[in-house]
N, C-alpha and C positions, 0 to 999 in steps of 0.2 A: 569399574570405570569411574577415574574423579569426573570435575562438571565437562570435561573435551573430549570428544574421541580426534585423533588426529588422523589425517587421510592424507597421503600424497601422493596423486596419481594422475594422469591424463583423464581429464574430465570429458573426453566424450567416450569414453569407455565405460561408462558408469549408466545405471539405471534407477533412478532413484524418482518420488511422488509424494504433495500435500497442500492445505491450504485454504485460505479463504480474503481477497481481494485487491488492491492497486499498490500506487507506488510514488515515492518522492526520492528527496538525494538531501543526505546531512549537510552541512556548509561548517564549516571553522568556526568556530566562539565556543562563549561559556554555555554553558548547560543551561538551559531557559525549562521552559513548561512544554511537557509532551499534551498536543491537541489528538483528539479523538470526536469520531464520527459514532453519535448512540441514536437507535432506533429504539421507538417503545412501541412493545405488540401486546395486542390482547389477543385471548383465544373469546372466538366466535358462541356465544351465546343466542338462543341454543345451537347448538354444533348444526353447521349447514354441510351437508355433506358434499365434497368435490373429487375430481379422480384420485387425488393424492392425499385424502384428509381432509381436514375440516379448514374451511379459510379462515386465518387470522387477520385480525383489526389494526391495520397501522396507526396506533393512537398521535403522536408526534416526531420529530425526529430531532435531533440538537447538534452544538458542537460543544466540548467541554476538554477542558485541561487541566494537568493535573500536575504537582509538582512530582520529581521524581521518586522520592520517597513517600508519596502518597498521599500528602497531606494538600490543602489548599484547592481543592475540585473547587471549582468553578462551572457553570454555563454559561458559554458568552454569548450564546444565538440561538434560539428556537424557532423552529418553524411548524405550520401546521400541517399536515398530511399532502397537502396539497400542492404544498413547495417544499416537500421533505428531499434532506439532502440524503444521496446513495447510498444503500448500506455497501453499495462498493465498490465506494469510494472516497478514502480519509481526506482531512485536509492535510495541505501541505505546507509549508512556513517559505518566505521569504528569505534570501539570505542575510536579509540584516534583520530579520525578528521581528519585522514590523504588520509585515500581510500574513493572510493565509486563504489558498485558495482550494476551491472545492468545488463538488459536481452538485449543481441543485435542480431537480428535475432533469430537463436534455439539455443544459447549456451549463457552464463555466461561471462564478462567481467570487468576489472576494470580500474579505471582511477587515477590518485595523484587528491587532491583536486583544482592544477590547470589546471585541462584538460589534464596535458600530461603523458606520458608512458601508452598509451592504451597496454590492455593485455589482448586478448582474452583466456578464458580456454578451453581445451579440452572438443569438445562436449561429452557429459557423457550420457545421454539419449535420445532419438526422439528428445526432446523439455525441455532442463533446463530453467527455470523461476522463479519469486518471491524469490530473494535469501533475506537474513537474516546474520548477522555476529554470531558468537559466543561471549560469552562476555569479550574474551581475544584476540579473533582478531583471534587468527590464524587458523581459520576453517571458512565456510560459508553453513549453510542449506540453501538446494534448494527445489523447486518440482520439480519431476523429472518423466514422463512418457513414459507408454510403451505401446507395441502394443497389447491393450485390450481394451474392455471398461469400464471406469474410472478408470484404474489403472494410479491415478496419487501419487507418494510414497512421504515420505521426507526424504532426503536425505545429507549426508553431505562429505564437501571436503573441503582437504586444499585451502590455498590462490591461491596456483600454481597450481590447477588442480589435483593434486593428491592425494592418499590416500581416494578413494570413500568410503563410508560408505554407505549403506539403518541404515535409525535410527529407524523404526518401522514399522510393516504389516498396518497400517492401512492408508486407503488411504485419502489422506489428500489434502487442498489446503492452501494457504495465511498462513506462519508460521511467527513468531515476538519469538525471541528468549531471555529472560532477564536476569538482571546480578546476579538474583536465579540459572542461570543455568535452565530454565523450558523453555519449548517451550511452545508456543499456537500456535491453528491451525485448520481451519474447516473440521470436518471427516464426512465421510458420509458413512462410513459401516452401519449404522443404521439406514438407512432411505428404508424402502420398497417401495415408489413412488421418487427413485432418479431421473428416468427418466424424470420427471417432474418438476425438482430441486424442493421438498418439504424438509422438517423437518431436515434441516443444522445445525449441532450442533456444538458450541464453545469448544475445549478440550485443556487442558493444560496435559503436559507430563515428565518425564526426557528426556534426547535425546536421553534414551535405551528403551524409551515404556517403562518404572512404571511409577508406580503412576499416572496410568491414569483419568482423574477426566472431567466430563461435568458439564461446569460453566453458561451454557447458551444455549437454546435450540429453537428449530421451527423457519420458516421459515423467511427470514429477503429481499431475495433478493442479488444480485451479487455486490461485493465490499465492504466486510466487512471491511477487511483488518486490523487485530488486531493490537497494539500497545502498548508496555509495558512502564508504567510508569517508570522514571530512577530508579528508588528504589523498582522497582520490586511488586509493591503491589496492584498495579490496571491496568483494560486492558479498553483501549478505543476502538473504532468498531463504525462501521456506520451503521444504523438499521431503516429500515420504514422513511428514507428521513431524520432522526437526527442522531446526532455523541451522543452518549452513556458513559459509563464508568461503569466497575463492577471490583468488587475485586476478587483477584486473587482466591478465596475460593467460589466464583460463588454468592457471599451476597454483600447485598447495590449498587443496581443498579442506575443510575442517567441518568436521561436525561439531556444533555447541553443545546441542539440548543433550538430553537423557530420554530413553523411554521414560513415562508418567503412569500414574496408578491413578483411575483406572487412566487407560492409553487416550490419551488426550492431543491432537494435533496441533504443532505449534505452527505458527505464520505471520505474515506479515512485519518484517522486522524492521526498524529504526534505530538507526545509527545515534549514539550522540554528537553532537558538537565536539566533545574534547575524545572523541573517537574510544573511551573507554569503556562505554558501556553500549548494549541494544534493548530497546522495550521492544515488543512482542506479543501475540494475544495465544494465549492457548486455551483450549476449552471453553472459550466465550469472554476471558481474564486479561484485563491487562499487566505483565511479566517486566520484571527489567531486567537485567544480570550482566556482570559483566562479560566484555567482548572476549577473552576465552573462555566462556561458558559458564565460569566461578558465580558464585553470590545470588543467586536464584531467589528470585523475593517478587509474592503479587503485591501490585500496587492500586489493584482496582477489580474488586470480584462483584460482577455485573449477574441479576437475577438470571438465571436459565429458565429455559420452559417448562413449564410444570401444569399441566391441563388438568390434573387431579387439584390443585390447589385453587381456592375457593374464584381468587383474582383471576387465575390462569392469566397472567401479567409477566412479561419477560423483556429483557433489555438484549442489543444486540450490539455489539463496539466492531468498528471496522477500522482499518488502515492509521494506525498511531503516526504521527510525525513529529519530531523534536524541533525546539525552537533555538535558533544560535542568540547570544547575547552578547554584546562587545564585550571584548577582554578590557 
């Protein structure tokens, strides 16, 4: 198999699973700097034992970009443990290049693309997370939860925290918002064994609830984290250990990846701006290759954990987003 397998079939006939956290949406421009979400863990000295292992040490957490070719990492924001941002949840870029916003402890935050005017928003729910821009900037869908269970809604606000919005009853997670104006978003009103995380369905919406449409269905696993092409016409997603792409009409489904040696799950995908390429994290890695699978290249190989090594020191990259640049 060269870098595609090509799939064409109705997509809720399909059973497929993978992954690891949120979601944004590409917007039109040049190809700027992909931002990424890094945790730094230590392992616990001496090893404190708990039901699952031994607890590790959240030493800091950061935001960092990187060019696409790998060169030019940057940190543009660190924070200490205490206001560490989610490992699950990346930042996301403005459509014009200029912000990026992210989940820092339980509320919503934004930063200029070099690190400064941190701006936390009014917490709005228990837990704001996974935000998303609108495709004119001046709003931002969230998910947003309340004290139930799985009442988690999406939701939307201005850039300053205000002006909440609920944009639909159904309870949703990982939205990616395109420049259709259509959201996408994983619902799970329709699954009778949620409790179990079974049968997580791909839905794309207005951001009034019409036109509700399921493009993708059954169970995939945690970290789909959808991704709208810049021209709005296809969503990428990370499913059963590959990054994926289907059109927006739930037809012409495609697999990218390749099984990996050892089998290494890919996720989290990001669209570019000039829609040619997606980065991706597999096995802890930041990936880029182009948008039919072709050109496979890390751009970013983050320590793993290693409890036998003296540091027991390991870094953790979540949710990649690309940044647009005027043409």
């Amino acid at each position: 198999m060269s870098g595609r397998a090509r799939i064409v079939v109705a997509a809720a006939s399909l059973v497929l699973g993978t992954g690891v956290a949120p979601a944004r949406a590409a917007f039109p421009g040049t190809n700027g700097r992909i931002a990424i979400a890094v945790q730094e863990w230590r392992g616990a000295d001496p090893c404190q034992p708990v039901p699952h292992g031994c607890e590790p040490e959240l030493v800091s957490s950061r935001i960092e970009t990187i060019l696409p070719d790998g060169g030019g990492r940057r940190v543009l924001r660190a924070f200490e443990p205490s206001e560490s941002v989610s490992s699950d949840n990346g930042p996301a870029w403005s459509p014009n290049g200029r912000l990026l916003v992210f989940q820092q402890g339980a509320r919503l935050a934004t930063i200029r693309r070099d690190g400064t005017r941190l701006r936390q928003l009014p917490l709005l729910t228990i837990n704001d997370r996974e935000p998303t821009w609108s495709p004119d900037g001046r709003r931002i869908a969230f998910v947003g939860e309340r004290l139930c269970p799985y009442c988690t809604f999406l939701y939307s606000v201005r850039r300053d925290g205000s002006g909440l919005r609920r944009l639909m009853r159904h309870a949703a997670r990982w939205p990616a918002w395109s420049v259709t104006d259509t959201l996408v978003f994983v619902n799970y009103d329709d699954q009778p064994r949620m409790q179990i995380g079974l049968d997580d369905a791909l839905y794309t919406a207005r951001p009034g609830g019409s036109r509700l449409r399921r493009v993708f269905s059954r169970y995939w696993g945690p970290g789909v984290q959808p991704d709208w092409s810049p021209d709005g016409r296809r969503i990428a997603f990370g499913a059963r250990r590959h990054i994926f792409t289907i059109g927006a009409a739930g037809r012409g489904l495609e697999r990218l990846t390749e099984p990996s040696r050892p089998r290494l799950g890919s996720a989290d995908p990001a669209w570019s701006p000039d829609g040619k390429q997606i980065a991706f994290l597999r096995g802890g890695d930041l990936y880029v290759m182009r948008s039919d699978g072709g050109g496979l290249r890390r751009i970013l190989d983050a320590p793993g954990q290693d409890l036998d090594h003296p540091d027991r020191h390991w870094l953790e990259l979540s949710g990649p987003g690309w940044q647009a640049l005027p043409r």
